[in-house]
SEDO-818317 format. One record per residue: x, y, z of N, C-alpha, C in turn; residue in three letters. Coordinates in steps of 0.2 Angstrom, whole numbers. Layout:
<atoms>
X,Y,Z,X,Y,Z,X,Y,Z,ALA;
...
</atoms>
This chain:
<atoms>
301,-38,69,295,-34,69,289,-37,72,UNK;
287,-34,76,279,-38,79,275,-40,76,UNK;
272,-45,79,265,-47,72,260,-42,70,UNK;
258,-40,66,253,-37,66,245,-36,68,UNK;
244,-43,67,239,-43,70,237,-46,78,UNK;
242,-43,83,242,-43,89,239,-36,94,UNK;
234,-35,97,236,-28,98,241,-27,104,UNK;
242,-20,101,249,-17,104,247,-14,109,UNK;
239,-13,113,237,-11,117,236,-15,122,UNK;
235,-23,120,236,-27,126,242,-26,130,UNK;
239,-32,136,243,-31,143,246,-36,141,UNK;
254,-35,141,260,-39,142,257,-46,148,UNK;
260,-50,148,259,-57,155,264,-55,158,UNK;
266,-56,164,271,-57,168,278,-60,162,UNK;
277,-65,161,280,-68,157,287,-64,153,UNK;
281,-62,148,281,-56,143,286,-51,146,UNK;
283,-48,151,287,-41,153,292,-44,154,UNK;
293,-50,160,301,-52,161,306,-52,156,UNK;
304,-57,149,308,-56,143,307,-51,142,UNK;
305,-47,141,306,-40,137,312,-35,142,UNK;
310,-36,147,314,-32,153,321,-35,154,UNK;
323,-42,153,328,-44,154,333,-42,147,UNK;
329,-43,138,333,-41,134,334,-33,133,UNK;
330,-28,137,332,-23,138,339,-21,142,UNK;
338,-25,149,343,-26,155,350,-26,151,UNK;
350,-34,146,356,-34,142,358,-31,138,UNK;
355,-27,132,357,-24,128,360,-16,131,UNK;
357,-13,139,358,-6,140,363,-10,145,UNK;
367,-13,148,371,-18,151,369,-18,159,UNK;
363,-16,161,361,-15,168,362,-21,171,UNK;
369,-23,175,370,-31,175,366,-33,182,UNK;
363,-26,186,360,-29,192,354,-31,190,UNK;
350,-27,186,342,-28,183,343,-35,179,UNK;
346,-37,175,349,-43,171,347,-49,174,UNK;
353,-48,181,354,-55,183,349,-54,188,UNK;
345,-49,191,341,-52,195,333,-55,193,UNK;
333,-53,186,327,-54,181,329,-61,179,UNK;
335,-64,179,337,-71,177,334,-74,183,UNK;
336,-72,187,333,-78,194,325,-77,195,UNK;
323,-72,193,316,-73,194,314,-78,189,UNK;
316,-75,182,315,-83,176,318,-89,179,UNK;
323,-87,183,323,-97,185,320,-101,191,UNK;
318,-96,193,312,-97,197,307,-101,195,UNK;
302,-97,191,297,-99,187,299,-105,182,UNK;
302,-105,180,305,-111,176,306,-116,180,UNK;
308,-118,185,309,-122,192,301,-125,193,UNK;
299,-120,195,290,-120,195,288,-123,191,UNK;
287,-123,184,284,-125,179,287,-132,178,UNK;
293,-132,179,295,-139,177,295,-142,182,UNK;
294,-142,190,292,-147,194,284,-148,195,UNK;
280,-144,193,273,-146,195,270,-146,187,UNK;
275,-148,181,274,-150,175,270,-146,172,UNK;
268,-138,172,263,-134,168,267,-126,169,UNK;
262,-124,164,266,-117,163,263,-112,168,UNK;
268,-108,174,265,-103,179,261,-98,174,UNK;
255,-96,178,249,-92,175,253,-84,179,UNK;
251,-80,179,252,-73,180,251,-74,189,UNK;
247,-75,190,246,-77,199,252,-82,201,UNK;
254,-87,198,260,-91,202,264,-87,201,UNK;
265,-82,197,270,-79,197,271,-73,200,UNK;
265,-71,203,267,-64,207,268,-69,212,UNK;
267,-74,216,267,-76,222,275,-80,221,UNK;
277,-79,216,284,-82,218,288,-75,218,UNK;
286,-67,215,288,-63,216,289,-62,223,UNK;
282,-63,225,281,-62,231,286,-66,236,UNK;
286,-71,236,292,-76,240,299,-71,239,UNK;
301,-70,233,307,-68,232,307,-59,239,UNK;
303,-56,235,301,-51,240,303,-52,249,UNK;
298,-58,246,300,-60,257,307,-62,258,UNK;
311,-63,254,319,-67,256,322,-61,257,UNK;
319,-57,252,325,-51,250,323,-46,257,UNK;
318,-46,259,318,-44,265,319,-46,273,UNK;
318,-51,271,322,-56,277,329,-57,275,UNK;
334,-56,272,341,-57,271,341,-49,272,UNK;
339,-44,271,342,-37,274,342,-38,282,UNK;
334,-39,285,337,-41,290,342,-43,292,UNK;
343,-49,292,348,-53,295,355,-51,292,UNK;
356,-47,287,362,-45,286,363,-40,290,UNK;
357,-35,292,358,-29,295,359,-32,304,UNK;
355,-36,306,357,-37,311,366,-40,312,UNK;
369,-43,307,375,-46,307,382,-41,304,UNK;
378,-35,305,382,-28,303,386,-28,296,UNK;
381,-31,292,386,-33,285,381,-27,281,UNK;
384,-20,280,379,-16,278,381,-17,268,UNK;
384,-18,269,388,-21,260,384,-26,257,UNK;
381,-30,261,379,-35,257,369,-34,257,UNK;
368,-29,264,361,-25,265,359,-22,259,UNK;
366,-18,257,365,-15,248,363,-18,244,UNK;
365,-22,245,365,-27,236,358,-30,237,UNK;
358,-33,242,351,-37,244,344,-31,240,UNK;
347,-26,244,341,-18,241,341,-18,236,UNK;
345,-17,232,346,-14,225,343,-21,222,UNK;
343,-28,222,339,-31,221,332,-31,221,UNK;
329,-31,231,325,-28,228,320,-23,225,UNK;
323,-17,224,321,-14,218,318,-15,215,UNK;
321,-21,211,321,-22,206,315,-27,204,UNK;
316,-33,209,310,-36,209,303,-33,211,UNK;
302,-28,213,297,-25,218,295,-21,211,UNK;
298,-20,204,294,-17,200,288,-21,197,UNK;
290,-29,197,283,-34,193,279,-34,201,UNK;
278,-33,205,273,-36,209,268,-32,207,UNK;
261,-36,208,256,-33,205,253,-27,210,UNK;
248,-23,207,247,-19,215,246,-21,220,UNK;
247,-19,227,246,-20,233,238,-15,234,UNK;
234,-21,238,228,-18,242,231,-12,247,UNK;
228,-8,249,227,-4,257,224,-9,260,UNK;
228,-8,267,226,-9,274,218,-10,274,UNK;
215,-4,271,209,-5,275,203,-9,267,UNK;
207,-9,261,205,-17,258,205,-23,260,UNK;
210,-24,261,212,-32,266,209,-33,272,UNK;
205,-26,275,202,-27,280,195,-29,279,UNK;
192,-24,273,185,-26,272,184,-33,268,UNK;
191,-36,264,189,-43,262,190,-47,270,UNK;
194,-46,273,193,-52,279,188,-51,283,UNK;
185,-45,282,177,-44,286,173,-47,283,UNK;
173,-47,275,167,-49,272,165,-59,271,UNK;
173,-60,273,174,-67,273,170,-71,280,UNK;
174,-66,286,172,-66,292,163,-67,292,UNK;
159,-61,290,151,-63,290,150,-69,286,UNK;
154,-71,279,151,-75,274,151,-83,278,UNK;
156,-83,281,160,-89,283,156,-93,291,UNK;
153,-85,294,149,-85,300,155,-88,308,UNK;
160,-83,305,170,-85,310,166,-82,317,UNK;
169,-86,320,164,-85,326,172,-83,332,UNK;
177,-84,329,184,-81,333,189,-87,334,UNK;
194,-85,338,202,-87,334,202,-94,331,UNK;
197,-97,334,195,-106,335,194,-108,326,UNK;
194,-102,322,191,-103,315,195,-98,312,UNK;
202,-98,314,206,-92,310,208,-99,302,UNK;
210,-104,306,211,-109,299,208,-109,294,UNK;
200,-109,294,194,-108,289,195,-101,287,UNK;
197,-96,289,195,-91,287,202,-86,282,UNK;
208,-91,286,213,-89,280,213,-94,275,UNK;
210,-98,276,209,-101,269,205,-100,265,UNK;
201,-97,266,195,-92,263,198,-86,259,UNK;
205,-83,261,207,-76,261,212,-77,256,UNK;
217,-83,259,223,-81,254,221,-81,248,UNK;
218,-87,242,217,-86,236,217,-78,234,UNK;
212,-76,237,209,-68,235,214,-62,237,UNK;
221,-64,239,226,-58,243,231,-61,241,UNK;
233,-67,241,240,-69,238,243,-64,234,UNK;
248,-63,234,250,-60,227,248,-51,228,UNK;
243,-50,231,241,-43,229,241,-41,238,UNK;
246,-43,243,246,-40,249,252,-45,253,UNK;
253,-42,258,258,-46,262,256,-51,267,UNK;
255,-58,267,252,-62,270,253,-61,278,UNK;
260,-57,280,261,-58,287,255,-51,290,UNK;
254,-46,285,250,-41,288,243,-44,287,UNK;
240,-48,282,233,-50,282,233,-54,290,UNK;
238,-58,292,238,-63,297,236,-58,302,UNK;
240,-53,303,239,-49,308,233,-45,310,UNK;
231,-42,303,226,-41,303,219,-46,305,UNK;
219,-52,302,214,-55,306,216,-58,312,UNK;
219,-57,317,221,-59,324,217,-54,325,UNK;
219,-48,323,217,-42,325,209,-42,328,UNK;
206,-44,320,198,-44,319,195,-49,324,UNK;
199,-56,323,196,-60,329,199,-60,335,UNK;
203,-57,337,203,-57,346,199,-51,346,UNK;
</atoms>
């Protein structure tokens, strides 16, 4: 039984939801949700134990995020290699992963943060794209796709 004195209106952690998601996964026997919930937990456990501290809700949408970019880059390249069997699985995975990512910005958020970076920062063009993604990831990691923000600020500064 819950604690009682926890509210049951707080937000789960990442954390939290995984466990709960994975003991549901097993007990309704959903063996794809299961196992691919395990690899995200071993992931982050990987994490914690090599950089010796416990991932926060942000190291962990950015590993979700990683996992996200493989499972996309493995469709390609299975699709390119005519393996549509294994294109399936790879989807059906990520589905699954694609439910913990936190919201994604719109296009034209990402744009007004790399504008607002751009005047803060005084990006005079591509000569300062270094300074200026490093101004952005912190603030977009996790909550956008780093190859569309890149492209977008190519965009802004060419």
């Amino acid at each position: 039984m819950p604690s009682q004195d926890k509210d049951p209106i707080a937000k789960l952690s990442l954390i939290d939801t995984l466990n709960s998601d994975l003991k549901t996964a097993m007990l309704s026997k959903d063996v794809l949700s299961r196992d691919t919930i395990r690899m995200l937990l071993a992931d982050i456990q990987k994490y914690s134990i090599d950089n010796r501290t416990e991932a926060s809700d942000e190291i962990i949408a950015t590993l979700i995020n990683k996992n996200v970019k493989q499972r996309r880059d493995s469709i390609e390249q299975f699709r390119n290699g005519g393996r549509e069997d294994l294109v399936e699985i790879e989807q059906k995975e990520l589905s699954v992963i694609e439910r913990y990512l936190p919201e994604q910005h719109t296009e034209d958020a990402i744009t007004a943060i790399i504008q607002e970076s751009i005047h803060s920062l005084s990006i005079e063009g591509m000569k300062d794209m270094g300074k200026l993604m490093s101004d952005i990831k912190p603030k977009l990691e996790g909550k956008a796709d780093m190859a569309i923000v890149s492209n977008l600020v190519k965009d802004l500064l060419g």
